[in-house]
RODO-2510 file (C-alpha; in nm, 4 decimals, decimal comma):
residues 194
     n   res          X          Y          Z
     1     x    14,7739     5,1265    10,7741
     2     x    14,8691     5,0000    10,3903
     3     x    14,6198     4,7446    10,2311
     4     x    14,7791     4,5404     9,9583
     5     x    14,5985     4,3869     9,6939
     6     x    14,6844     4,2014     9,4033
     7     x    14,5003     3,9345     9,1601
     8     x    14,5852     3,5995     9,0706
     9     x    14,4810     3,3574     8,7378
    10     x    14,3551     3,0511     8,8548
    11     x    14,1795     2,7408     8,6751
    12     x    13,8572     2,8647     8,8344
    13     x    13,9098     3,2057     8,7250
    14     x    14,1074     3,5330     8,8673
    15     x    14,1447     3,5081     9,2339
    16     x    14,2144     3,8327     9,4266
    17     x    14,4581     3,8525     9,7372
    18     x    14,4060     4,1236    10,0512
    19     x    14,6598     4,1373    10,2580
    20     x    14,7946     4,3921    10,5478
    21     x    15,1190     4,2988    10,4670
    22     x    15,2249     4,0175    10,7307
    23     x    14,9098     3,8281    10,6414
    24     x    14,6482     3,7176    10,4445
    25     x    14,3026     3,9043    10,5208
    26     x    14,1170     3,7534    10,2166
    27     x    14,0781     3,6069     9,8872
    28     x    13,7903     3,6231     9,6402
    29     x    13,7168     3,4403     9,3209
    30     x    13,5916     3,6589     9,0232
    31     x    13,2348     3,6924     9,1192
    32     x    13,1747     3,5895     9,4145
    33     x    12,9016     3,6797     9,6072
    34     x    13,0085     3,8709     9,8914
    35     x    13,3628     3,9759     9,7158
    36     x    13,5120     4,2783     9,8349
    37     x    13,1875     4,3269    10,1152
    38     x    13,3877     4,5628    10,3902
    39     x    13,6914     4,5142    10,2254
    40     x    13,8474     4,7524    10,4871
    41     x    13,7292     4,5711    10,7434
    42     x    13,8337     4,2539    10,6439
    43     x    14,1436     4,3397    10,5734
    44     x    14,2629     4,6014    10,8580
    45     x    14,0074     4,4754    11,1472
    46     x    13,8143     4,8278    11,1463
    47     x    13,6418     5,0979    10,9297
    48     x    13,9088     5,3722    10,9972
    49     x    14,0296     5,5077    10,6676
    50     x    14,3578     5,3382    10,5342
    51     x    14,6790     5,5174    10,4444
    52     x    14,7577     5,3824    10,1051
    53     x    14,6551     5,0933     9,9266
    54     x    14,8944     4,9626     9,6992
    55     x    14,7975     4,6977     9,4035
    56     x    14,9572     4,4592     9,1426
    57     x    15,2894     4,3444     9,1524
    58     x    15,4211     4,6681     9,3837
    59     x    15,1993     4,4947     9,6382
    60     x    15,3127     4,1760     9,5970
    61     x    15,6499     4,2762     9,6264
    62     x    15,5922     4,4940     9,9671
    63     x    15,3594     4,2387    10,1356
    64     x    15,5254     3,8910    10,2620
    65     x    15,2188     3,7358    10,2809
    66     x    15,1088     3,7894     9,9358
    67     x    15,4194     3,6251     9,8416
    68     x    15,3632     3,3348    10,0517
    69     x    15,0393     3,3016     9,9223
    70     x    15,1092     3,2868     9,5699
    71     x    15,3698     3,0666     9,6453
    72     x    15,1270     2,8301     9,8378
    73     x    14,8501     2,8632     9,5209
    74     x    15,0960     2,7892     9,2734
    75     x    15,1737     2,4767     9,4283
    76     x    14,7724     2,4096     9,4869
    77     x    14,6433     2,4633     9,1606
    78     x    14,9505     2,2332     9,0321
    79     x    14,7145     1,9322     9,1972
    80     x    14,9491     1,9459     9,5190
    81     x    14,9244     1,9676     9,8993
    82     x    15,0555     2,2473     9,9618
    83     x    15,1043     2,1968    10,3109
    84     x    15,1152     2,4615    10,6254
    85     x    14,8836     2,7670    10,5002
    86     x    15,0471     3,0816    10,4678
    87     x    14,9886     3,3780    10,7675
    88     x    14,6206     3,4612    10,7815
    89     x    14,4510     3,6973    11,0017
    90     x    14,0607     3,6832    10,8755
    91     x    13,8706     3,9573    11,0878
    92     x    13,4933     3,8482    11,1436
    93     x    13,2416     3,7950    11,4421
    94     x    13,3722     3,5617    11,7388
    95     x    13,1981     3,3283    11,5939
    96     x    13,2647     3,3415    11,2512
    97     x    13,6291     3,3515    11,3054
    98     x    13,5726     2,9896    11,5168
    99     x    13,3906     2,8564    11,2136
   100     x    13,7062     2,9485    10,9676
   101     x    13,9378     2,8386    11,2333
   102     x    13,7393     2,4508    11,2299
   103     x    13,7627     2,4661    10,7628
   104     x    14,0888     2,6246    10,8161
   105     x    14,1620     2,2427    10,9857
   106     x    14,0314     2,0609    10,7189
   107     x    14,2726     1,8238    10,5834
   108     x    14,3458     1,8493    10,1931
   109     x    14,1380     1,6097     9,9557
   110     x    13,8934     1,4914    10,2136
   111     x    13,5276     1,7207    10,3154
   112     x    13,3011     1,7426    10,6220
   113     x    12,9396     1,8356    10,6834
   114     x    12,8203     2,1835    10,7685
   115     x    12,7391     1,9369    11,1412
   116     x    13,0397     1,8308    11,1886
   117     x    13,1380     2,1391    11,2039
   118     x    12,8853     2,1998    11,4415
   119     x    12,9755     1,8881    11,6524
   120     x    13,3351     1,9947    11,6550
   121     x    13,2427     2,3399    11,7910
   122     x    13,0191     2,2469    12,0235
   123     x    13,2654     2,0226    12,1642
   124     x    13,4673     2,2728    12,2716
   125     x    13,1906     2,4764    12,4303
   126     x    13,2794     2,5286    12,7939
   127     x    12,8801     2,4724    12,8668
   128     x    12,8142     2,1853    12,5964
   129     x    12,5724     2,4325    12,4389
   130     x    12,4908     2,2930    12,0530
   131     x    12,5860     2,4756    11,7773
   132     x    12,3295     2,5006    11,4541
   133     x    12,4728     2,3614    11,1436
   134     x    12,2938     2,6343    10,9552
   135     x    12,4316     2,8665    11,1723
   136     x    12,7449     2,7284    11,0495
   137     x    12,6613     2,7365    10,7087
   138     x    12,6108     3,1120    10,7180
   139     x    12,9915     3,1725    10,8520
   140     x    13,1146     2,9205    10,5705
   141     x    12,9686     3,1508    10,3070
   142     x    13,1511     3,4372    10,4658
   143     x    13,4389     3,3443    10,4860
   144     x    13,7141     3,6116    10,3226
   145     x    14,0123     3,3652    10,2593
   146     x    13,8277     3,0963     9,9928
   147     x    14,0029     2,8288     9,8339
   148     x    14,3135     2,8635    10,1199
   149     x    14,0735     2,8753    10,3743
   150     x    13,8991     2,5584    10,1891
   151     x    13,5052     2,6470    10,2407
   152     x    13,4808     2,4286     9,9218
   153     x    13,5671     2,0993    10,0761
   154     x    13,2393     2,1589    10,3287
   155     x    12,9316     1,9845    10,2031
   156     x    12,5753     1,9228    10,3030
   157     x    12,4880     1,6251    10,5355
   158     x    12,3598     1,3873    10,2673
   159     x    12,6958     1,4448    10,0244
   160     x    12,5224     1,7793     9,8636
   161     x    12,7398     2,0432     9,7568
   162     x    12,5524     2,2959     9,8734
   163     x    12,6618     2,6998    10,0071
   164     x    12,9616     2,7769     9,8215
   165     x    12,9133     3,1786     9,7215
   166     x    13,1863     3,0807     9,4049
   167     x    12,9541     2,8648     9,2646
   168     x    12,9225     2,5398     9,2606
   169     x    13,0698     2,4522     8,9276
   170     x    13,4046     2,6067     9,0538
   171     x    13,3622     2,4052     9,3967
   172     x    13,3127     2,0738     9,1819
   173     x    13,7035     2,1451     9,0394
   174     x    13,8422     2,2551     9,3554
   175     x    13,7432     1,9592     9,5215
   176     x    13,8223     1,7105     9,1426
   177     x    14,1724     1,9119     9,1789
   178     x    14,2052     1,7619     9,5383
   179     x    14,1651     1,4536     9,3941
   180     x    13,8251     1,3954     9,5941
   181     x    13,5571     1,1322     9,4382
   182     x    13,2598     1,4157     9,3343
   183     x    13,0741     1,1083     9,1854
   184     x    12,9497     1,0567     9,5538
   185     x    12,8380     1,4002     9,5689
   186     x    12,5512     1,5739     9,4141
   187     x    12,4273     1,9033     9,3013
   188     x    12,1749     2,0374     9,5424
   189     x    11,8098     2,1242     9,5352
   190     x    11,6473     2,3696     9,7101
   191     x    11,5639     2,2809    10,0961
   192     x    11,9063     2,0547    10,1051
   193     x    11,9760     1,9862    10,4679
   194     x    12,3129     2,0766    10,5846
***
Protein backbone atom coordinates (compact mmCIF):
# COMPACT_ATOMS: atom_id res chain seq x y z
CA UNK A 1 0.00 0.00 0.00
CA UNK A 2 1.11 3.90 -0.88
CA UNK A 3 1.02 6.39 2.13
CA UNK A 4 0.69 9.97 1.02
CA UNK A 5 1.76 12.76 2.94
CA UNK A 6 1.90 16.27 2.44
CA UNK A 7 2.03 19.57 4.79
CA UNK A 8 -0.13 22.41 4.99
CA UNK A 9 0.47 26.36 6.41
CA UNK A 10 -2.07 27.14 8.72
CA UNK A 11 -2.67 30.21 11.19
CA UNK A 12 -1.71 27.81 13.98
CA UNK A 13 1.27 26.68 12.26
CA UNK A 14 2.15 23.82 9.48
CA UNK A 15 -0.38 21.13 9.60
CA UNK A 16 0.58 17.74 8.08
CA UNK A 17 -1.94 15.47 6.05
CA UNK A 18 -1.72 11.30 5.98
CA UNK A 19 -3.68 9.90 3.76
CA UNK A 20 -4.03 6.25 1.97
CA UNK A 21 -5.25 7.85 -0.86
CA UNK A 22 -9.23 7.60 -0.67
CA UNK A 23 -9.06 9.06 2.82
CA UNK A 24 -7.83 10.96 5.43
CA UNK A 25 -5.84 8.80 8.15
CA UNK A 26 -4.49 11.88 10.07
CA UNK A 27 -3.43 15.31 10.57
CA UNK A 28 -0.89 16.80 12.97
CA UNK A 29 -0.04 20.33 13.93
CA UNK A 30 3.76 21.20 14.08
CA UNK A 31 4.56 19.80 17.43
CA UNK A 32 2.21 18.02 18.63
CA UNK A 33 2.56 15.63 21.10
CA UNK A 34 1.88 12.36 19.77
CA UNK A 35 2.58 13.55 15.92
CA UNK A 36 3.58 10.97 13.65
CA UNK A 37 3.26 8.07 16.83
CA UNK A 38 2.66 4.72 14.47
CA UNK A 39 2.34 6.69 11.60
CA UNK A 40 1.98 3.38 9.63
CA UNK A 41 -0.52 2.31 11.60
CA UNK A 42 -2.55 5.14 11.54
CA UNK A 43 -2.49 5.56 8.28
CA UNK A 44 -2.70 1.89 6.60
CA UNK A 45 -4.56 0.06 9.71
CA UNK A 46 -1.37 -2.30 10.38
CA UNK A 47 2.46 -2.45 10.89
CA UNK A 48 3.19 -4.31 7.56
CA UNK A 49 5.79 -2.38 5.64
CA UNK A 50 4.33 0.09 2.97
CA UNK A 51 5.15 0.11 -0.72
CA UNK A 52 5.98 3.70 -1.37
CA UNK A 53 5.29 6.72 0.35
CA UNK A 54 4.96 9.60 -1.71
CA UNK A 55 5.15 13.41 -0.24
CA UNK A 56 4.49 17.10 -1.23
CA UNK A 57 2.54 18.12 -3.97
CA UNK A 58 3.06 14.51 -6.03
CA UNK A 59 0.96 13.28 -3.11
CA UNK A 60 -1.46 15.67 -3.18
CA UNK A 61 -1.99 15.25 -6.65
CA UNK A 62 -2.30 11.18 -6.46
CA UNK A 63 -4.43 11.12 -3.27
CA UNK A 64 -8.26 12.43 -3.56
CA UNK A 65 -8.52 12.84 -0.16
CA UNK A 66 -5.68 15.10 0.34
CA UNK A 67 -7.29 17.21 -2.14
CA UNK A 68 -10.50 17.25 -0.44
CA UNK A 69 -8.92 18.07 2.57
CA UNK A 70 -7.11 21.01 1.60
CA UNK A 71 -10.00 22.07 -0.05
CA UNK A 72 -12.12 21.69 3.20
CA UNK A 73 -9.06 23.64 5.37
CA UNK A 74 -8.88 26.34 3.04
CA UNK A 75 -12.34 27.11 3.49
CA UNK A 76 -11.90 26.56 7.54
CA UNK A 77 -9.12 28.64 8.24
CA UNK A 78 -10.99 31.42 5.97
CA UNK A 79 -13.43 31.65 9.34
CA UNK A 80 -16.03 29.33 7.42
CA UNK A 81 -18.11 26.17 7.98
CA UNK A 82 -16.88 24.15 5.90
CA UNK A 83 -19.52 21.77 5.97
CA UNK A 84 -19.55 17.71 5.33
CA UNK A 85 -15.83 16.56 6.38
CA UNK A 86 -13.87 15.11 3.78
CA UNK A 87 -13.35 10.89 3.68
CA UNK A 88 -11.66 9.82 6.88
CA UNK A 89 -10.74 6.46 7.93
CA UNK A 90 -8.83 7.05 11.51
CA UNK A 91 -7.52 3.49 12.62
CA UNK A 92 -7.45 3.25 16.58
CA UNK A 93 -8.85 0.91 19.43
CA UNK A 94 -12.77 0.15 19.27
CA UNK A 95 -13.03 2.48 21.52
CA UNK A 96 -11.06 5.18 20.49
CA UNK A 97 -12.48 5.14 17.09
CA UNK A 98 -16.21 5.60 19.02
CA UNK A 99 -14.76 8.57 20.85
CA UNK A 100 -13.60 10.33 17.33
CA UNK A 101 -16.75 9.19 15.79
CA UNK A 102 -18.91 11.32 18.91
CA UNK A 103 -16.04 14.93 18.16
CA UNK A 104 -16.25 13.96 14.64
CA UNK A 105 -20.29 15.02 15.37
CA UNK A 106 -19.57 18.06 16.91
CA UNK A 107 -21.24 20.86 15.28
CA UNK A 108 -18.91 23.86 14.10
CA UNK A 109 -18.55 26.93 16.59
CA UNK A 110 -20.19 25.31 19.54
CA UNK A 111 -17.98 22.67 22.34
CA UNK A 112 -18.96 19.85 24.71
CA UNK A 113 -17.51 18.36 27.87
CA UNK A 114 -15.12 15.44 27.95
CA UNK A 115 -18.92 13.90 29.90
CA UNK A 116 -20.94 14.54 27.47
CA UNK A 117 -19.10 12.67 25.56
CA UNK A 118 -19.30 10.12 27.98
CA UNK A 119 -23.14 10.46 28.36
CA UNK A 120 -23.53 10.24 24.64
CA UNK A 121 -21.55 6.97 24.52
CA UNK A 122 -22.93 5.42 27.17
CA UNK A 123 -26.20 5.98 25.73
CA UNK A 124 -25.68 3.87 23.13
CA UNK A 125 -24.28 1.05 25.23
CA UNK A 126 -26.40 -2.02 24.60
CA UNK A 127 -25.98 -2.75 28.61
CA UNK A 128 -26.21 1.04 29.89
CA UNK A 129 -22.68 0.48 31.19
CA UNK A 130 -21.09 4.26 32.01
CA UNK A 131 -18.39 5.44 30.24
CA UNK A 132 -15.42 7.52 32.23
CA UNK A 133 -15.00 10.98 31.02
CA UNK A 134 -11.30 10.59 31.62
CA UNK A 135 -11.37 7.65 29.79
CA UNK A 136 -12.63 9.84 27.17
CA UNK A 137 -10.23 12.37 27.58
CA UNK A 138 -7.40 9.96 26.84
CA UNK A 139 -8.99 9.01 23.20
CA UNK A 140 -9.50 12.90 22.57
CA UNK A 141 -5.75 13.40 22.92
CA UNK A 142 -5.22 10.64 20.44
CA UNK A 143 -6.94 11.40 18.06
CA UNK A 144 -4.88 11.41 14.43
CA UNK A 145 -7.24 13.77 12.37
CA UNK A 146 -6.98 17.26 14.70
CA UNK A 147 -8.52 20.34 13.76
CA UNK A 148 -10.99 18.27 11.03
CA UNK A 149 -11.69 15.90 13.51
CA UNK A 150 -12.31 19.06 15.99
CA UNK A 151 -10.72 17.63 19.45
CA UNK A 152 -10.29 21.43 20.06
CA UNK A 153 -13.90 22.31 20.49
CA UNK A 154 -13.96 19.56 23.63
CA UNK A 155 -13.48 21.23 26.96
CA UNK A 156 -13.40 20.37 30.62
CA UNK A 157 -16.70 20.24 32.65
CA UNK A 158 -16.38 23.63 34.35
CA UNK A 159 -15.56 25.61 30.75
CA UNK A 160 -11.60 24.63 31.13
CA UNK A 161 -9.73 24.15 28.11
CA UNK A 162 -8.00 21.47 29.17
CA UNK A 163 -6.23 18.11 26.96
CA UNK A 164 -5.49 19.47 23.70
CA UNK A 165 -1.81 17.77 22.74
CA UNK A 166 -1.47 21.19 20.17
CA UNK A 167 -1.44 23.31 22.91
CA UNK A 168 -3.68 25.27 24.26
CA UNK A 169 -2.76 28.60 22.82
CA UNK A 170 -3.47 27.09 19.30
CA UNK A 171 -6.89 25.56 20.71
CA UNK A 172 -7.83 29.19 22.03
CA UNK A 173 -7.69 30.36 17.98
CA UNK A 174 -9.26 27.38 16.65
CA UNK A 175 -12.10 27.74 18.71
CA UNK A 176 -11.86 32.32 18.39
CA UNK A 177 -11.73 31.25 14.48
CA UNK A 178 -15.11 29.37 15.03
CA UNK A 179 -16.35 32.32 16.27
CA UNK A 180 -16.90 30.68 19.86
CA UNK A 181 -17.01 33.17 23.07
CA UNK A 182 -13.37 31.91 24.83
CA UNK A 183 -14.11 34.71 27.43
CA UNK A 184 -16.33 31.97 29.15
CA UNK A 185 -13.57 29.63 29.09
CA UNK A 186 -10.45 29.45 31.06
CA UNK A 187 -6.97 28.19 31.03
CA UNK A 188 -6.66 25.17 33.22
CA UNK A 189 -4.82 24.25 36.36
CA UNK A 190 -3.58 21.19 37.27
CA UNK A 191 -6.31 18.59 38.74
CA UNK A 192 -9.10 20.31 36.27
CA UNK A 193 -12.03 17.96 36.21
CA UNK A 194 -13.16 16.91 32.87
Amino acid sequence: MTMYICTYPSPVGELTLASDGPHLCGLWLDGQKYFEEKLQVRVLGSASDTDQTVEGEEAVAASSALQAAIKWLDVYFQGHDPGALPPIALHGTPFQERVWDQIAQIPYGQTITYGGIAKALAAQNADGKKVSARAVGVAVGRNPCSVIVPCHRVVGSTGSLTGYSGGIARKVKLLQLEGVDTSRLKVPTRGTAL
